[in-house]
KELUMLO-866071 format. One record per residue (C-alpha): chain; z, x, y; residue number from 1; residue in three letters. Coordinates in steps of 0.25 Angstrom, whole numbers, plus 5000, padded with zeros to 4 digits. Each point is the difference from the previous one (the first is absolute). Example, Ala and Ser with C-alpha at 12.3 -4.5 7.8 and 13.67 -1.06 7.14 Angstrom:
REM residues 2
<rec><ch>A</ch><w>5031</w><u>5049</u><v>4982</v><i>1</i><aa>ALA</aa></rec>
<rec><ch>A</ch><w>4998</w><u>5006</u><v>5014</v><i>2</i><aa>SER</aa></rec>
END
This chain:
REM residues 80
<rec><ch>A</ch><w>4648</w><u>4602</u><v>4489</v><i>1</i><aa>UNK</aa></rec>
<rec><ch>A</ch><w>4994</w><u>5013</u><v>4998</v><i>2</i><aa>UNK</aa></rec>
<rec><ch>A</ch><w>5012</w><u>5008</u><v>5004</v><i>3</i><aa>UNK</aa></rec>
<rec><ch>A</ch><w>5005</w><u>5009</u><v>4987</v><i>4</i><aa>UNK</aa></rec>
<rec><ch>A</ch><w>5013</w><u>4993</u><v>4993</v><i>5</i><aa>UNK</aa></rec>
<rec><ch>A</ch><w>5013</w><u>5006</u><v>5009</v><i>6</i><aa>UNK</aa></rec>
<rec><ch>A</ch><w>4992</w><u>5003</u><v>5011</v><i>7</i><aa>UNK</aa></rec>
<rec><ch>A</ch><w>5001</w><u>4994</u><v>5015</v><i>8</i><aa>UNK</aa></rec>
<rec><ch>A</ch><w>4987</w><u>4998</u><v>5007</v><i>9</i><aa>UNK</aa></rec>
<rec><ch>A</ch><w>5008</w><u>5002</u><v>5016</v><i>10</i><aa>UNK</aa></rec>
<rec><ch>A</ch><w>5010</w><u>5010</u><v>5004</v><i>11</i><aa>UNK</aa></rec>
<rec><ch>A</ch><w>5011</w><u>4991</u><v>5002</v><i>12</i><aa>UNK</aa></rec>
<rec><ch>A</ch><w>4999</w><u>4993</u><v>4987</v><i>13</i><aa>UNK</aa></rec>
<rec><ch>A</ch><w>4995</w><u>4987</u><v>5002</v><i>14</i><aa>UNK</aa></rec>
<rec><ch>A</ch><w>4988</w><u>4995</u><v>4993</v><i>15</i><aa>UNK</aa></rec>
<rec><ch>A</ch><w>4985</w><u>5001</u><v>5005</v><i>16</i><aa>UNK</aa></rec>
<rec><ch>A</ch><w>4993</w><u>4987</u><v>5002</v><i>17</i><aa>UNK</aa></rec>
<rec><ch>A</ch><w>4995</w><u>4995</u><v>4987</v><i>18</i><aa>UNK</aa></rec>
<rec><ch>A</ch><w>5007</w><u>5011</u><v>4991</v><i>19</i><aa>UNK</aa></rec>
<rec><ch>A</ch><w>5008</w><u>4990</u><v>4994</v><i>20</i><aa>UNK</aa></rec>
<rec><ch>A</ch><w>4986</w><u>4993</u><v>4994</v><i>21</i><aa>UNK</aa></rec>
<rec><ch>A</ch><w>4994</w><u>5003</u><v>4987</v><i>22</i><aa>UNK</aa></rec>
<rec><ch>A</ch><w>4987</w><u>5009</u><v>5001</v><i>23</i><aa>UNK</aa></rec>
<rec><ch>A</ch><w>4988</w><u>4993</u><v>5003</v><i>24</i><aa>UNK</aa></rec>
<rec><ch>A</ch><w>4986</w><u>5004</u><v>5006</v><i>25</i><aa>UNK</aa></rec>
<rec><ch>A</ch><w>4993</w><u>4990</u><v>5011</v><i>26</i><aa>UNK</aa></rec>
<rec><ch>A</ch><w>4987</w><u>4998</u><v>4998</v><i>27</i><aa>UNK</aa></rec>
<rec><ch>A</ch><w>4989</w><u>4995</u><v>5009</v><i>28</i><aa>UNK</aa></rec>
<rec><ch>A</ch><w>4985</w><u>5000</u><v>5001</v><i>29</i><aa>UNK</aa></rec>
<rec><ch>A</ch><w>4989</w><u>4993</u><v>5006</v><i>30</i><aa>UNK</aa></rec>
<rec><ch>A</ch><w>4995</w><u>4995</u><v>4985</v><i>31</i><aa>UNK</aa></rec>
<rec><ch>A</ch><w>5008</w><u>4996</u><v>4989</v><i>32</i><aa>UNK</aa></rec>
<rec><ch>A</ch><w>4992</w><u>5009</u><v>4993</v><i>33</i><aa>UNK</aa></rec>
<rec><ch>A</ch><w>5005</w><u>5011</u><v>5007</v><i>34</i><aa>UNK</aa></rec>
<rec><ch>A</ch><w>5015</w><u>4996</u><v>4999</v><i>35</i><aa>UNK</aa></rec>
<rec><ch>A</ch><w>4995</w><u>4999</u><v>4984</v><i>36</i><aa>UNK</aa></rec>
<rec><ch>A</ch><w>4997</w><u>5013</u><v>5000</v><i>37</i><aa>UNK</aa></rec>
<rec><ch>A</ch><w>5013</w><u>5006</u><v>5008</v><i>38</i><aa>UNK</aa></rec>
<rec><ch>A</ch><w>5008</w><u>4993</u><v>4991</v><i>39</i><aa>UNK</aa></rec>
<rec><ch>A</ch><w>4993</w><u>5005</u><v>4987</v><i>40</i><aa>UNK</aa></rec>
<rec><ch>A</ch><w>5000</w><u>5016</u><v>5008</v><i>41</i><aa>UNK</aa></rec>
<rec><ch>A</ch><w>5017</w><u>4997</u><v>5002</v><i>42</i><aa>UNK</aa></rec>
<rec><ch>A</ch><w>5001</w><u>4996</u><v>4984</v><i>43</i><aa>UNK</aa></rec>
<rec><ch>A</ch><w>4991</w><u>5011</u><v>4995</v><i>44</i><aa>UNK</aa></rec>
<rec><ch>A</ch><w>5010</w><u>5009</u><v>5010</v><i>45</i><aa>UNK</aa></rec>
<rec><ch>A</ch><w>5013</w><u>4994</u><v>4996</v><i>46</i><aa>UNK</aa></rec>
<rec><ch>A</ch><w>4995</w><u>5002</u><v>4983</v><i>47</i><aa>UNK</aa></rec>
<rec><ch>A</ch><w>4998</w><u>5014</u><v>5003</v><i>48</i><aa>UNK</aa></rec>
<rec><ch>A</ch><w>5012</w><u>5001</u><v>5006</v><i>49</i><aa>UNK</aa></rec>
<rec><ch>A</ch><w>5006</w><u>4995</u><v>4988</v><i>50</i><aa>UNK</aa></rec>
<rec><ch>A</ch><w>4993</w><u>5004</u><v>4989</v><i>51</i><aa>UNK</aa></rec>
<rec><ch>A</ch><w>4997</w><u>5015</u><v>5004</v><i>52</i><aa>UNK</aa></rec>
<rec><ch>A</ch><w>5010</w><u>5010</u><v>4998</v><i>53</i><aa>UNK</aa></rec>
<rec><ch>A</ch><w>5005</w><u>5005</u><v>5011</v><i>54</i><aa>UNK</aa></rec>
<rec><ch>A</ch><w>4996</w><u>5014</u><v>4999</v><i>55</i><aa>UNK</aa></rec>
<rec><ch>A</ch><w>4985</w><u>4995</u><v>4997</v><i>56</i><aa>UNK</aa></rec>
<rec><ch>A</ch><w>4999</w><u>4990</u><v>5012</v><i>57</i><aa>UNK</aa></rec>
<rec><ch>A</ch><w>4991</w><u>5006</u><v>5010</v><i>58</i><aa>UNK</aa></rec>
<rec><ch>A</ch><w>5002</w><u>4988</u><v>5009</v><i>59</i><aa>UNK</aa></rec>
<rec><ch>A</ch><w>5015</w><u>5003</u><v>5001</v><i>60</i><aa>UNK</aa></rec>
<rec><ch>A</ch><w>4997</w><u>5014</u><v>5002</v><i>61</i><aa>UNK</aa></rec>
<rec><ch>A</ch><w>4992</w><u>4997</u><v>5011</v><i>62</i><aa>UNK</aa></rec>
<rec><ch>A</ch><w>5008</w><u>4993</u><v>5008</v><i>63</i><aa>UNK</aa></rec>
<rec><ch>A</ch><w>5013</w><u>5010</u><v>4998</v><i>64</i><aa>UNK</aa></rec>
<rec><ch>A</ch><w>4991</w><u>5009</u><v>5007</v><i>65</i><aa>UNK</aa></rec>
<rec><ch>A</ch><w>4997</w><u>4994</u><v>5011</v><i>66</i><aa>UNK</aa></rec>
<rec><ch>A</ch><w>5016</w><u>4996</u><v>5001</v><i>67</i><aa>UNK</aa></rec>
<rec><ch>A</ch><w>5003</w><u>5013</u><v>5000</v><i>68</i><aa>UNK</aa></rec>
<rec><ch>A</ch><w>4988</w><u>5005</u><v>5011</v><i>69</i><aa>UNK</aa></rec>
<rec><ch>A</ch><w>5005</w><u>4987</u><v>5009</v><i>70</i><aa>UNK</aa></rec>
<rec><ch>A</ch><w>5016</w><u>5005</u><v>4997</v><i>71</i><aa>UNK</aa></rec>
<rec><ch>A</ch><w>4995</w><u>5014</u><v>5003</v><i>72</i><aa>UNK</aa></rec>
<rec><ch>A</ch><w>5004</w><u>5006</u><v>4987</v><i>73</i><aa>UNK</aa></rec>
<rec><ch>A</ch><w>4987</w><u>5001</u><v>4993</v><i>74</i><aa>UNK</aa></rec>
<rec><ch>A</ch><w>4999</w><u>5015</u><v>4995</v><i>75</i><aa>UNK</aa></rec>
<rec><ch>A</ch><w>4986</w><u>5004</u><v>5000</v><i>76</i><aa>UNK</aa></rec>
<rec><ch>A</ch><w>5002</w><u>5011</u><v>4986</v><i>77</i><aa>UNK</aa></rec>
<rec><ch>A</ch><w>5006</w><u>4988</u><v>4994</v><i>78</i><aa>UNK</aa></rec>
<rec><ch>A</ch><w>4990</w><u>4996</u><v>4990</v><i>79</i><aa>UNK</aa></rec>
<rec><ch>A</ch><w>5009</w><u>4988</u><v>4992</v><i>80</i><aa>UNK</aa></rec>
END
């Protein structure tokens, strides 16, 4: 379910597995303390996601860097 709206996760159009689910996050832990604590680190993520502006989110920022390092786009000079 984390395919961008209009996009196909497989060449020959067909849905991944589990693409047709909402998002969700699997937790699991030796504690429940410690599945206490992912779940409130996943909230505190998913309220900045939300509440930040976008061009303020470090977290997002972050992680479209590293997507373009892996997509082999990243432009070192490219400070945004």
């Amino acid at each position: 379910g984390s395919v961008k709206e209009g996009k196909v996760g497989r060449k020959d159009g067909q849905m991944l597995p589990g693409e047709d689910e909402p998002l969700h996050a699997l937790v699991t832990a030796n504690t429940m303390e410690n599945v206490k604590k992912a779940v409130e680190q996943i909230r505190n993520i998913l309220k900045q996601g939300i509440e930040t502006p976008e061009d303020q989110n470090d977290l997002r920022k972050m992680q479209l860097r590293e997507l373009a390092r892996l997509n082999g786009t990243l432009r070192e000079d490219d400070n945004r």
